[in-house]
C-alpha positions as CSV (number, residue, x, y, z in Angstrom):
1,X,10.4,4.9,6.5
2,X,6.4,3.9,6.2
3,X,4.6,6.4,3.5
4,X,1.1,6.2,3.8
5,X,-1.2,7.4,1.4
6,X,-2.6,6.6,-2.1
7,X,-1.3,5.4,-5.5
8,X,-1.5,7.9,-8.1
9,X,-3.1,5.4,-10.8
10,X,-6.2,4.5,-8.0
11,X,-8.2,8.1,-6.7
12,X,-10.6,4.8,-4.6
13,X,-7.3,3.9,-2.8
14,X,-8.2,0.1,-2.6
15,X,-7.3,-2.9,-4.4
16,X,-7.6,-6.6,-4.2
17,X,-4.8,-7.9,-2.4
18,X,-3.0,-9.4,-5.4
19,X,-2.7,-6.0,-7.0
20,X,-2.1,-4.4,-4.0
21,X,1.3,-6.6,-3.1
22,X,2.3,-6.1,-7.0
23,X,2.0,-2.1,-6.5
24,X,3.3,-1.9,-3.3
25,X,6.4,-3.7,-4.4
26,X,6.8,-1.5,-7.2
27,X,6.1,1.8,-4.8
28,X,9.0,0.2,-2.3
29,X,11.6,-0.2,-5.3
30,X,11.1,2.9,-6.7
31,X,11.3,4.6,-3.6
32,X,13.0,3.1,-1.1
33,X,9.8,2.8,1.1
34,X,7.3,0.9,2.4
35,X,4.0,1.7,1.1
36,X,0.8,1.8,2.5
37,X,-2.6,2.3,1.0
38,X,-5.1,4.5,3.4
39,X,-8.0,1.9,2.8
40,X,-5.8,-1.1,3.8
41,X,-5.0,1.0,7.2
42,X,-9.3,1.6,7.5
43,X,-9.7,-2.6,6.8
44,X,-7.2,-3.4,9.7
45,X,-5.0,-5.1,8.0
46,X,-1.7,-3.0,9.3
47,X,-0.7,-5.2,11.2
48,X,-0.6,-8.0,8.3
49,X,1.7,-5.7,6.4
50,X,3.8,-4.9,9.1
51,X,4.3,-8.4,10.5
């Protein structure tokens, strides 16, 4: 299951990819789930995360 949406700690939704990767881990683990920020989708790079 892909959620996509924001991370509570970040209303702007964005982060440098370094921080990104560390919360998106975290986001997984906790939940079980791939996680997706909104902005990453808008900057194209899906298909980075999804390869």
């Amino acid at each position: 299951m892909i959620y996509i949406g924001n991370f509570p700690e970040n209303k702007n939704n964005c982060w440098d990819e370094n921080i990104f990767f560390k919360q998106m881990n975290k986001y997984s683990l906790q939940t079980n789930r791939k996680f997706i920020p909104i902005c990453i989708i808008e900057a194209k790079k899906i298909t980075l995360l999804l390869n």
